[in-house]
Backbone bond lengths (Angstrom), bond angles and torsions (degrees), N, CA, C in turn:
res aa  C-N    CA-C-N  psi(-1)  N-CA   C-N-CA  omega(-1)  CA-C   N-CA-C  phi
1 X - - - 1.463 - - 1.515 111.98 -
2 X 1.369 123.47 -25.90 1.662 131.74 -149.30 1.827 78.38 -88.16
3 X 1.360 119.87 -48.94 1.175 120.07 -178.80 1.007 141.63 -82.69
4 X 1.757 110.41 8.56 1.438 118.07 169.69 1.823 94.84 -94.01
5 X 1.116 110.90 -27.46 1.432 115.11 -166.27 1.487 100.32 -65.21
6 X 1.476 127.09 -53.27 1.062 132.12 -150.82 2.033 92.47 -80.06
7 X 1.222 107.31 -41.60 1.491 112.41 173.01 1.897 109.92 -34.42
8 X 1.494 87.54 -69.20 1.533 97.29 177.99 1.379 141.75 -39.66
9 X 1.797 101.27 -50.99 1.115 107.92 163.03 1.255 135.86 -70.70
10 X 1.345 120.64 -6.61 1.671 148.32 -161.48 1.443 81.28 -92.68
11 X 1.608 117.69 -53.24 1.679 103.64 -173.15 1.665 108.56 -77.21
12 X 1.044 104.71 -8.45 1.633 102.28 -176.73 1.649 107.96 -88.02
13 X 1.134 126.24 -21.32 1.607 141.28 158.11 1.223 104.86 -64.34
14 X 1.498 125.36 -69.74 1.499 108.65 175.19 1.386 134.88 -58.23
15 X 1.516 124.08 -8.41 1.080 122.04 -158.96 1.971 95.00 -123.08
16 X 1.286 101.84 1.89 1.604 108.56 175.90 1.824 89.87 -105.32
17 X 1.051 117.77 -5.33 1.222 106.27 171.45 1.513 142.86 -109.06
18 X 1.592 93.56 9.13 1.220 122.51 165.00 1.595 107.65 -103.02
19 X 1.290 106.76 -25.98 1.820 88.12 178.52 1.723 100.58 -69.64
20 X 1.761 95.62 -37.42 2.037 99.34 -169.58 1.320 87.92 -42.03
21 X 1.206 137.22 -81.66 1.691 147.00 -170.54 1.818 104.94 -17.13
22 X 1.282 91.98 -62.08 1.706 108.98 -167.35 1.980 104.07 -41.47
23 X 1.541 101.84 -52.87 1.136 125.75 -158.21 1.262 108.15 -81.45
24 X 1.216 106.64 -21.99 1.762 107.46 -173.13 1.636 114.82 -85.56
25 X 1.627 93.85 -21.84 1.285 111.06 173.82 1.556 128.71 -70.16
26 X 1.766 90.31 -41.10 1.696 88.42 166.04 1.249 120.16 -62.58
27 X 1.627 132.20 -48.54 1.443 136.74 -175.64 1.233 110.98 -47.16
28 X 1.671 106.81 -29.61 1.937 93.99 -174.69 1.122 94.65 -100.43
29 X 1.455 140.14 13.28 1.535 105.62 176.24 2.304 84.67 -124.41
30 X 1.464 98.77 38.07 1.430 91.18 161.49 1.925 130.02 -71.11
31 X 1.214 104.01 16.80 1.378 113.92 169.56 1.853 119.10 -146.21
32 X 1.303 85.61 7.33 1.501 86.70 166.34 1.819 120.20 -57.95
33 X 1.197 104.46 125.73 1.756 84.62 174.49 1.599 107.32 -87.52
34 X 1.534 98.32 148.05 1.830 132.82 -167.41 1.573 106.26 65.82
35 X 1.475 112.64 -4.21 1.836 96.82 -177.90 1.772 117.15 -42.96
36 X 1.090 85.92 144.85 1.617 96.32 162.77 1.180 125.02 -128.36
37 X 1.872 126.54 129.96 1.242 111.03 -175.78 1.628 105.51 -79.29
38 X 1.366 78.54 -168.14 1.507 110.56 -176.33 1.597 119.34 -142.47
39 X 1.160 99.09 143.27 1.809 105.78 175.39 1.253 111.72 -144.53
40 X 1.959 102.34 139.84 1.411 118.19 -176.05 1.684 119.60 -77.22
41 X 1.642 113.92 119.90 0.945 112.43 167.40 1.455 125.49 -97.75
42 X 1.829 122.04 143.79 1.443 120.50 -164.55 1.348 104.37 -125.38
43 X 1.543 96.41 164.28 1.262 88.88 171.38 1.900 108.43 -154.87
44 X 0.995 115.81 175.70 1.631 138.34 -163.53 1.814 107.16 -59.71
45 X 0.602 147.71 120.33 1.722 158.44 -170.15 1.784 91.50 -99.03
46 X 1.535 108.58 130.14 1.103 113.21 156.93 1.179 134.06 -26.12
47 X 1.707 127.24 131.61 1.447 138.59 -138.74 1.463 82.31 -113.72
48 X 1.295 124.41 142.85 1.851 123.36 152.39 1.449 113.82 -123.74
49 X 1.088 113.09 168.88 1.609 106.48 -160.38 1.629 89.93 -113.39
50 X 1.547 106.02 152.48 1.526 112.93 -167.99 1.294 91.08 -119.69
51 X 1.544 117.07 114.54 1.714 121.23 179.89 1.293 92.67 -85.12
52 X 1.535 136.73 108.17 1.182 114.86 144.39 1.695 129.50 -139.38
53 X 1.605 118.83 156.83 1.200 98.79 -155.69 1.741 122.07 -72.30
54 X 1.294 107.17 150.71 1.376 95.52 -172.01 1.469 125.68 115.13
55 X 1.400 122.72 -36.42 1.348 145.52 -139.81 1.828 86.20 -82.88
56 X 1.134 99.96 146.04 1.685 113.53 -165.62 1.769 95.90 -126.74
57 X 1.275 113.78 162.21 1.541 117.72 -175.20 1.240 88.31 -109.32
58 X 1.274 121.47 -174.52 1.588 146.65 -179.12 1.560 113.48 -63.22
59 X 1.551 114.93 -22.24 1.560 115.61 -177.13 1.517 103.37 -111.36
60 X 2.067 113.93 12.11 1.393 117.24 162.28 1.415 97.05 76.26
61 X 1.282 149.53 4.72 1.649 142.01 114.42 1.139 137.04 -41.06
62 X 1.606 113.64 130.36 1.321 109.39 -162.51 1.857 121.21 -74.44
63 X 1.116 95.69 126.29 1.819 103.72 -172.79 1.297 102.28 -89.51
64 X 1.672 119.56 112.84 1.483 103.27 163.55 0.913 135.03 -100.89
65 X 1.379 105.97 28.25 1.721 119.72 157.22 1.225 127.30 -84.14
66 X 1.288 95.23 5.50 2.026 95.36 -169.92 1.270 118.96 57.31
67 X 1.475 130.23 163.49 1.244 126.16 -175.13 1.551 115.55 -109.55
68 X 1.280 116.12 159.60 1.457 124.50 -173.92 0.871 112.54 -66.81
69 X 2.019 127.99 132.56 1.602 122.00 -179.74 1.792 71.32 -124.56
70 X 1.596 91.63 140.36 1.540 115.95 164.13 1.967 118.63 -60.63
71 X 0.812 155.24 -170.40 1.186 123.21 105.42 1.599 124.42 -138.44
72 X 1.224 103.04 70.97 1.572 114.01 158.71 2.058 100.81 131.16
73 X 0.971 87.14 -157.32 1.655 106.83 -177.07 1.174 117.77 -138.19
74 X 1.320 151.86 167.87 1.553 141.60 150.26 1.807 109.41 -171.30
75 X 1.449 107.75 155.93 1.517 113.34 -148.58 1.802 93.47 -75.95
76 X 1.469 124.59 123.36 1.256 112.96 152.07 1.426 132.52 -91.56
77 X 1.449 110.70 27.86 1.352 101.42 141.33 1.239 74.43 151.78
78 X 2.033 106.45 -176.08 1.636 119.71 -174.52 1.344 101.19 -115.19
79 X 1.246 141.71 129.78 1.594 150.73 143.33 1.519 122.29 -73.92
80 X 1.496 89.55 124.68 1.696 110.90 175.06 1.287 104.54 -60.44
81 X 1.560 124.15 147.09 1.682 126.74 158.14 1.549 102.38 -114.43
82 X 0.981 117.30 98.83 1.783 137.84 164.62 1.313 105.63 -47.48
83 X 1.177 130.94 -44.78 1.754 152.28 -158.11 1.945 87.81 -32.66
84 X 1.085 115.13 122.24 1.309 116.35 165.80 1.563 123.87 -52.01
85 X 1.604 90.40 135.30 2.137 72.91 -178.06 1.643 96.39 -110.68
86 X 1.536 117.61 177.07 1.583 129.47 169.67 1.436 120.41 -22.16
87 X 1.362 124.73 117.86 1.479 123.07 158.39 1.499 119.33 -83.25
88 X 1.176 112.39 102.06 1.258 129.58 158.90 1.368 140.50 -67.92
89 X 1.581 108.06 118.69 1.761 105.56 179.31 1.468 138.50 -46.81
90 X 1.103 117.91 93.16 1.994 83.45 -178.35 1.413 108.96 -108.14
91 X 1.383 118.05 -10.57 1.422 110.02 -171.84 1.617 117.18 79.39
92 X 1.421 124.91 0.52 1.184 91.83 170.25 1.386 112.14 -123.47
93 X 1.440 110.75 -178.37 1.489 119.91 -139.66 1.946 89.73 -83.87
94 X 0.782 147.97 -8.81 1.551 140.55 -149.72 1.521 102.67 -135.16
95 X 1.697 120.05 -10.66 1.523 120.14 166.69 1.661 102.05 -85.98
96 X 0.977 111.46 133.15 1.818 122.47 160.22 1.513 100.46 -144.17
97 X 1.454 92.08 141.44 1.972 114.36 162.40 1.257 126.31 -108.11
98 X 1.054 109.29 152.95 1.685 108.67 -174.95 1.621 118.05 -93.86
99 X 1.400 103.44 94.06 1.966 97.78 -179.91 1.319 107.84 -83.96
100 X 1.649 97.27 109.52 1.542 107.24 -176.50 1.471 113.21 119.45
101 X 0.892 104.10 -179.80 1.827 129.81 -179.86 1.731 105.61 -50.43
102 X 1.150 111.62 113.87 1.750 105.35 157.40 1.394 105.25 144.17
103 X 1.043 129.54 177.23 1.855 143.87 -173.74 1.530 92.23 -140.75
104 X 1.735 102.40 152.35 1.330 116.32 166.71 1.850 113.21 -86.33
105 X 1.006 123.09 167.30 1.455 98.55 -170.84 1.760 101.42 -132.61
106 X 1.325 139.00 111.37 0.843 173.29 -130.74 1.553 109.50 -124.60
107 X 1.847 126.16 134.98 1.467 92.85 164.89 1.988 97.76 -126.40
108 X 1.193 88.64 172.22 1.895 88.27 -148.45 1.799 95.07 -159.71
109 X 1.826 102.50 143.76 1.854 97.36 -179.17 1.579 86.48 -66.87
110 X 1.261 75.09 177.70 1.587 110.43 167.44 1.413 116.76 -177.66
111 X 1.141 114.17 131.99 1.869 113.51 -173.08 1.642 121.88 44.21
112 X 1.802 85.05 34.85 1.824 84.49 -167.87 1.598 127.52 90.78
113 X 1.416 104.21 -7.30 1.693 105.44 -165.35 1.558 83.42 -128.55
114 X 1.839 98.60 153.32 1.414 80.71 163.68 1.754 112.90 -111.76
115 X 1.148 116.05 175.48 2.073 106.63 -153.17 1.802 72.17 -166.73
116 X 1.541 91.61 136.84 1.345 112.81 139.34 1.496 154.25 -36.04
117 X 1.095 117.48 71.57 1.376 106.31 -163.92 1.782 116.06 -104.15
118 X 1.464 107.92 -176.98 1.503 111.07 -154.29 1.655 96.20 -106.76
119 X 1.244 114.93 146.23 1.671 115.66 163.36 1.412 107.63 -143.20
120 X 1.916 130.05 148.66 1.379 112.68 134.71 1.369 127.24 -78.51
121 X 0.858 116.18 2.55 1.608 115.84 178.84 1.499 137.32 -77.97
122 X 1.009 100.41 79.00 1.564 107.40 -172.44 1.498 139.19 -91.69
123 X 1.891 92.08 49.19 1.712 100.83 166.33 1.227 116.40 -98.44
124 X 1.360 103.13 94.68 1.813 123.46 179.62 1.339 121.51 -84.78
125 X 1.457 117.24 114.39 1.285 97.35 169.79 1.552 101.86 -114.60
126 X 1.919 106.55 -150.68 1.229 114.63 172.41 1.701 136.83 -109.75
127 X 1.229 138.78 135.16 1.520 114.82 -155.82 1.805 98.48 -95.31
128 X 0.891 109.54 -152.03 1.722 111.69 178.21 1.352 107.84 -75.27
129 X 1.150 116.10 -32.68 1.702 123.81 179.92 1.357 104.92 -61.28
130 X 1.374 122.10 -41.48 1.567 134.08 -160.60 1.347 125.96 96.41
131 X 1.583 89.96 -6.04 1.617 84.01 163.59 1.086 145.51 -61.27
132 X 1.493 126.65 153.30 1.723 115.96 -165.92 1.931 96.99 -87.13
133 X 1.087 104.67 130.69 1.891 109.41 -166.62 1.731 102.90 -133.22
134 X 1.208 124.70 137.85 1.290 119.09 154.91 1.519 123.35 -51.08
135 X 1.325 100.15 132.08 1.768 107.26 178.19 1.677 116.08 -65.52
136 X 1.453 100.64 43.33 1.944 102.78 -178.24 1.438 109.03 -104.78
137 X 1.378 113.18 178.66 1.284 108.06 175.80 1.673 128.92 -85.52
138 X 1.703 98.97 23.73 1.057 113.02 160.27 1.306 137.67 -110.21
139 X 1.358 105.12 -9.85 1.924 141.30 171.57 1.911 84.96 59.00
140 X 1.619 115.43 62.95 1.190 118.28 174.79 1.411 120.18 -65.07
141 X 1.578 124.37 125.15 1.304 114.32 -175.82 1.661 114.37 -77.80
142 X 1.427 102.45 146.59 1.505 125.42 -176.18 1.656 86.02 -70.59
143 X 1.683 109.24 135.94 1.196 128.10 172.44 1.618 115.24 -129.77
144 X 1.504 112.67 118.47 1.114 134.14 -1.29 1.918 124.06 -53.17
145 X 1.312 106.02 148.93 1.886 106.47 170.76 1.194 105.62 -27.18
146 X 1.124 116.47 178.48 1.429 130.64 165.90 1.581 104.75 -177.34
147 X 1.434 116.45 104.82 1.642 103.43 -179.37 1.704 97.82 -126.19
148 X 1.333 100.41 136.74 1.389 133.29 174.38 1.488 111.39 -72.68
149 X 1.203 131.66 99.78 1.593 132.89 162.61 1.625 108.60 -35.25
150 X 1.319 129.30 149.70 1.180 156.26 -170.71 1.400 104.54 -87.61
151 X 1.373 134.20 -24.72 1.719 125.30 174.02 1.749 100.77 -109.10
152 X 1.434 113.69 25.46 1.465 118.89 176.24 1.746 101.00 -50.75
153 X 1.259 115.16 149.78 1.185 109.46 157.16 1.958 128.41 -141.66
154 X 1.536 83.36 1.02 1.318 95.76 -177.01 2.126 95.53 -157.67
155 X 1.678 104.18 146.41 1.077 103.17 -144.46 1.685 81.40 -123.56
156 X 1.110 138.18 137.94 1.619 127.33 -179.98 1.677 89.88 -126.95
157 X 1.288 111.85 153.18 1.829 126.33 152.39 1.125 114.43 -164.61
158 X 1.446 104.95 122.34 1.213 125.30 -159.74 1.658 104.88 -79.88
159 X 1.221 122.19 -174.27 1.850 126.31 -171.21 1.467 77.85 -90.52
160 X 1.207 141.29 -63.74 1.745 120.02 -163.07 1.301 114.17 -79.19
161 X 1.480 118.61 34.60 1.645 117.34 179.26 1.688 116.91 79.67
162 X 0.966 119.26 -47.08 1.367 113.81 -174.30 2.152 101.48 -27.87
163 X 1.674 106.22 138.70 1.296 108.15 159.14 1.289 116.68 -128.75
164 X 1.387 122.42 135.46 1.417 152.86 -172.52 1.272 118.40 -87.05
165 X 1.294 153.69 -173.67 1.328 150.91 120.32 2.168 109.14 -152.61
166 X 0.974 80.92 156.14 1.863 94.77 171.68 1.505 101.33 -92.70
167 X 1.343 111.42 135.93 1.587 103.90 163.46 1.205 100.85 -105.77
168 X 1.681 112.39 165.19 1.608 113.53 178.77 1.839 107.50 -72.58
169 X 1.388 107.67 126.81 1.200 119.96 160.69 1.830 94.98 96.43
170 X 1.115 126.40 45.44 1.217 139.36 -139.21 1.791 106.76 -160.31
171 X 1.398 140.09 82.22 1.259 97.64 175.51 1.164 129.74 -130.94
172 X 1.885 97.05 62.85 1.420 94.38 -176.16 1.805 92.74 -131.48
173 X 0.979 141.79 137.28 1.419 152.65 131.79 1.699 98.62 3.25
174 X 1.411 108.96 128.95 1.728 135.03 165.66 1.236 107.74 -133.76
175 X 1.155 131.89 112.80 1.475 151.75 146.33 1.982 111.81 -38.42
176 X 1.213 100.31 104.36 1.590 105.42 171.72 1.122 136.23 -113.85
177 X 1.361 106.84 -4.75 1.234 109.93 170.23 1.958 106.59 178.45
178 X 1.177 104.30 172.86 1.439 123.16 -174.14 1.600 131.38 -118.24
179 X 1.693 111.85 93.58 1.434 84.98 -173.13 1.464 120.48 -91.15
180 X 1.516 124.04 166.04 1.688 133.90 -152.87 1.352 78.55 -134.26
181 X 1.537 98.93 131.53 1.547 133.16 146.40 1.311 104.66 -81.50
182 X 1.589 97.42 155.04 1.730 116.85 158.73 1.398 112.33 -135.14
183 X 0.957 105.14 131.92 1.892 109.18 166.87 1.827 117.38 -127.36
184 X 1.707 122.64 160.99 1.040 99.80 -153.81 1.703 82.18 -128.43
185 X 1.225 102.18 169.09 1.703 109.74 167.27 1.533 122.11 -47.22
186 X 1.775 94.60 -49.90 1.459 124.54 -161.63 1.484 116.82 -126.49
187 X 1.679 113.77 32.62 1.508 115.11 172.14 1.344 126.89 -7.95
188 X 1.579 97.34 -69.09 1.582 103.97 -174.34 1.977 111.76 -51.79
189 X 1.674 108.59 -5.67 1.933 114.30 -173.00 1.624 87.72 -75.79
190 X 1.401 133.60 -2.17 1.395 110.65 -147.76 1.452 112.65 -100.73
191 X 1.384 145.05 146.03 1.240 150.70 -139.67 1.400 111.28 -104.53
192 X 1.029 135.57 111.46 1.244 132.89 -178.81 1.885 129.76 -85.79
193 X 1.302 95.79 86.63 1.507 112.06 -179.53 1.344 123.64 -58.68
194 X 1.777 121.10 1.35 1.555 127.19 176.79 1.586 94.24 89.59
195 X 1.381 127.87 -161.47 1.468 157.91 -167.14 1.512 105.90 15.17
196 X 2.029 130.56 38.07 0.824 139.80 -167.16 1.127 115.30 55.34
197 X 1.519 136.78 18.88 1.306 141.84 159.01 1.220 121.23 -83.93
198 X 1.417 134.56 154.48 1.559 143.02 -167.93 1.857 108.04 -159.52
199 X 1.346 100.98 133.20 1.340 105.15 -164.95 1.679 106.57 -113.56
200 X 1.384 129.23 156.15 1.525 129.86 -164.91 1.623 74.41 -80.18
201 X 1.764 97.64 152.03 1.265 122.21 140.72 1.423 129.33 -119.40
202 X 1.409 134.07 -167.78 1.266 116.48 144.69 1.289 136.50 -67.32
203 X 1.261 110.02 -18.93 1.505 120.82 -179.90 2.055 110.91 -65.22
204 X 1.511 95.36 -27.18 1.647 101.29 -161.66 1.912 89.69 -99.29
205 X 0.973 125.72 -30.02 1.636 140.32 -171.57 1.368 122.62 91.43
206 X 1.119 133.55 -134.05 1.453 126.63 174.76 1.745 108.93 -112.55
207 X 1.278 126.60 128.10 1.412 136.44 166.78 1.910 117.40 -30.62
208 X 1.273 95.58 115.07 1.412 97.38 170.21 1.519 128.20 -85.44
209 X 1.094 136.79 64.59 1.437 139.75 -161.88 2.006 117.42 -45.11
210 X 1.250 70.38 -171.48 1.970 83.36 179.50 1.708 124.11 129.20
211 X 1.389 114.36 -167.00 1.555 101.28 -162.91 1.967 74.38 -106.81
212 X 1.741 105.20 158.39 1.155 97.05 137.50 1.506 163.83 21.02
213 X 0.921 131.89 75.29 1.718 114.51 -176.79 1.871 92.01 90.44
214 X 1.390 112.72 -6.94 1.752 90.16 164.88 1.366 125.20 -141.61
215 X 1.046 134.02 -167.20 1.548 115.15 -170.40 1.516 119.37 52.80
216 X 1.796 96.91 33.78 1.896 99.18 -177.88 1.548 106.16 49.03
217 X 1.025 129.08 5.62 1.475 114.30 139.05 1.466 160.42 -87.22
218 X 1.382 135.84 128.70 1.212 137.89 -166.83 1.388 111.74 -23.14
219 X 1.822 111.50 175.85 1.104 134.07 -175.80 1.596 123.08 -108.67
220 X 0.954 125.46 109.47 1.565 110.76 172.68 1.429 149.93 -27.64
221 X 1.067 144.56 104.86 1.654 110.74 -172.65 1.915 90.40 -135.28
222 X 1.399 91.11 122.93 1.621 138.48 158.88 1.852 99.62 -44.68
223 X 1.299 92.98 120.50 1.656 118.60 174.13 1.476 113.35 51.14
224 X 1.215 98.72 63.51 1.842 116.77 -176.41 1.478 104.70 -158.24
225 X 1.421 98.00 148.54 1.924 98.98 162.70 1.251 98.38 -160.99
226 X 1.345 79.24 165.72 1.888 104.04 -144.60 1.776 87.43 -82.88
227 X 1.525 139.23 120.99 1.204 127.58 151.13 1.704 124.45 -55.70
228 X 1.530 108.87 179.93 1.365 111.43 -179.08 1.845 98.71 -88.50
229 X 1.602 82.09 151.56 1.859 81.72 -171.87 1.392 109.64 -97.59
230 X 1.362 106.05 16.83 1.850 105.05 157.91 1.354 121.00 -44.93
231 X 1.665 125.43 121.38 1.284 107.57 163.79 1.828 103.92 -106.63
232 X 1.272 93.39 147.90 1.678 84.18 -161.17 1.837 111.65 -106.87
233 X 1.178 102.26 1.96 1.547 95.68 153.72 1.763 117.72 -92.14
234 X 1.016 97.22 -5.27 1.636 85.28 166.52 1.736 124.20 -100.12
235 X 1.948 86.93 -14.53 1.651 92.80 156.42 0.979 127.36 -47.39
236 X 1.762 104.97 -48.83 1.488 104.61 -149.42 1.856 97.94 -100.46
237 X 1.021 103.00 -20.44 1.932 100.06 149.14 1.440 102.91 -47.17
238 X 1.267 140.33 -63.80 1.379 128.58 -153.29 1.617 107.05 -95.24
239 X 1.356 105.71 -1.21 1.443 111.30 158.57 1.749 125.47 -77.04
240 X 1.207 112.89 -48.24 1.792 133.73 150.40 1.417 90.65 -43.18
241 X 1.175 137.03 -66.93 1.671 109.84 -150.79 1.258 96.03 -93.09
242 X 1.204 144.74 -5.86 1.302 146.00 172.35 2.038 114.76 -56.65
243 X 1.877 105.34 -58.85 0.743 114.08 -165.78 1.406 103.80 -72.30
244 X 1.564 116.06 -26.63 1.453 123.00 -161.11 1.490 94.53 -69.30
245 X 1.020 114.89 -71.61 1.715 117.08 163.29 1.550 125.71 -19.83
246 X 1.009 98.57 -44.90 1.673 104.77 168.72 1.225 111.01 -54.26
247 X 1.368 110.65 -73.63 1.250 138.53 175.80 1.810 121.04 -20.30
248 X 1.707 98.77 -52.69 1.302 103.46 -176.90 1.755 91.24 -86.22
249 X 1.211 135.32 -41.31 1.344 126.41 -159.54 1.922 93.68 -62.85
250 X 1.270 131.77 -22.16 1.230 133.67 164.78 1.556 121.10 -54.23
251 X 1.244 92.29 -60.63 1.888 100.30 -177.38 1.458 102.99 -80.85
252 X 1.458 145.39 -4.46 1.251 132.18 145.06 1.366 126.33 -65.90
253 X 1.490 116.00 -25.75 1.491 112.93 160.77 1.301 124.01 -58.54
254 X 1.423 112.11 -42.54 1.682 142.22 154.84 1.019 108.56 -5.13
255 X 1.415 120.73 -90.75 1.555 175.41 177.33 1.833 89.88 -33.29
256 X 1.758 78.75 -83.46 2.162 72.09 -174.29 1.623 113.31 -62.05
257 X 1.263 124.43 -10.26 1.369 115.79 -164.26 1.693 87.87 -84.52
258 X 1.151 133.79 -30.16 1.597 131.62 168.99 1.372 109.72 -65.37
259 X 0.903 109.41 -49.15 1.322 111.96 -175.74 1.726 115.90 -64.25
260 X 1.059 125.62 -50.54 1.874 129.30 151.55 1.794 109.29 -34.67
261 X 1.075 110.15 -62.24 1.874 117.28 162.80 1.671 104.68 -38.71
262 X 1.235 115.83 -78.59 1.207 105.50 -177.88 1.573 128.39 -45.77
263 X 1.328 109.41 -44.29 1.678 117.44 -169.07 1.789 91.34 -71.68
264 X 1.525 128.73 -34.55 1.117 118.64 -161.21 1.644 103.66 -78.97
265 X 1.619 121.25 -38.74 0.924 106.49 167.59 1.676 140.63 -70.56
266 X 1.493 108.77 -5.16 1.716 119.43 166.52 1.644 104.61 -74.83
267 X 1.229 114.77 -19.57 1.717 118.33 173.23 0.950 130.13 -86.77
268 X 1.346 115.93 1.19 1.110 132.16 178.71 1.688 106.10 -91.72
């Protein structure tokens, strides 16, 4: 028994120490723009039955099945939170957020190849080419292209994506390009590649594309971005009960590891 206990709690330390991880991660990326947290889900470790003689049930009758010892816990996996976070002003012409349903779609390596991937984060600027690129440390190109003329002087985007620009000496509005949302059945299936990028899996299905305002997807809005939807006092609530948990899953190893000492020395 001293050693199923100590088993258990050993998995309850490791598996409080992947949420600590989980959690610590949201707090620092509480200003990331489009982050999304995440939270660890767990689950129950195979139960074995303890035959032993004597053993009484709850109404103090003898059970000769022995009673159920757990043994431990461990994380089955991490869940995305999609939940929209704050749109924020910035005023400038090359930030837009997405109100509503959908990802901007970006193309970016991955495993060596390069593949399409999903972001909310839409601080776009321009690279030397003029292309319109995510502001990451990959200067990921906006897919479809989108390239900005060099005597641009004024930058328009409309709520259904359409993009505009003024050229110098020019003063009427030209349409250059179009940006496409994607949204998925199963968001939360989607894989998280780091630099606010996220890649389809099977779990999420295949991307439904389109402009804006269709395909049940959101609307654009010009000189805004979407913050991360961490709220961080409820982090650090689940940071307190995180450690506390640790804490006791520690001094139960404690506990039974005295307790094995003791039983070993009456056997003696």
């Amino acid at each position: 028994m001293g050693i199923s206990a100590m088993q258990a709690a050993a998995t309850g330390m490791r598996a409080l120490d992947t949420k600590l991880n989980v959690v610590a991660n949201n707090l620092a990326n509480v200003n990331t723009v489009g982050f999304k947290g995440s939270r660890v889900n767990f689950e129950d470790l195979l139960y074995q039955v303890m035959r032993e003689p004597g053993v009484r049930d709850i109404n103090d009758e003898p059970n000769p099945h022995g009673i159920m010892v757990g043994l431990g816990v461990q994380p089955s996996g991490t869940q995305l939170n999609f939940a929209n976070g704050t749109l924020d002003m910035t005023g400038k012409e090359l930030d837009v957020a997405i109100e509503g349903p959908g990802f901007f779609q970006v193309r970016t390596q991955y495993n060596g190849q390069e593949v399409i991937a999903y972001t909310r984060a839409g601080n776009f600027v321009q690279n030397a080419n003029g292309n319109l690129v995510l502001a990451n440390s990959d200067g990921s190109l906006v897919d479809p292209q989108i390239t900005i003329p060099n005597d641009t002087v004024q930058i328009e985007i409309e709520r259904t994506g359409q993009v505009s620009v003024r050229q110098q000496g020019n003063p009427q509005l030209a349409q250059i390009g179009q940006i496409e949302l994607a949204r998925f059945v199963n968001p939360e299936g989607l894989l998280s590649i780091g630099k606010n990028l996220f890649v389809e899996t099977d779990a999420s299905g295949t991307p439904i594309t389109g402009n804006p305002l269709q395909e049940g997807l959101g609307a654009l809005k010009k000189g805004m971005l979407e913050g991360s939807n961490v709220e961080p006092v409820r982090e650090l609530v689940d940071l307190i009960f995180t450690q506390r948990g640790f804490e006791l899953n520690s001094q139960a190893i404690q506990s039974a590891d005295e307790m094995l000492r003791v039983v070993t020395n009456l056997r003696r």
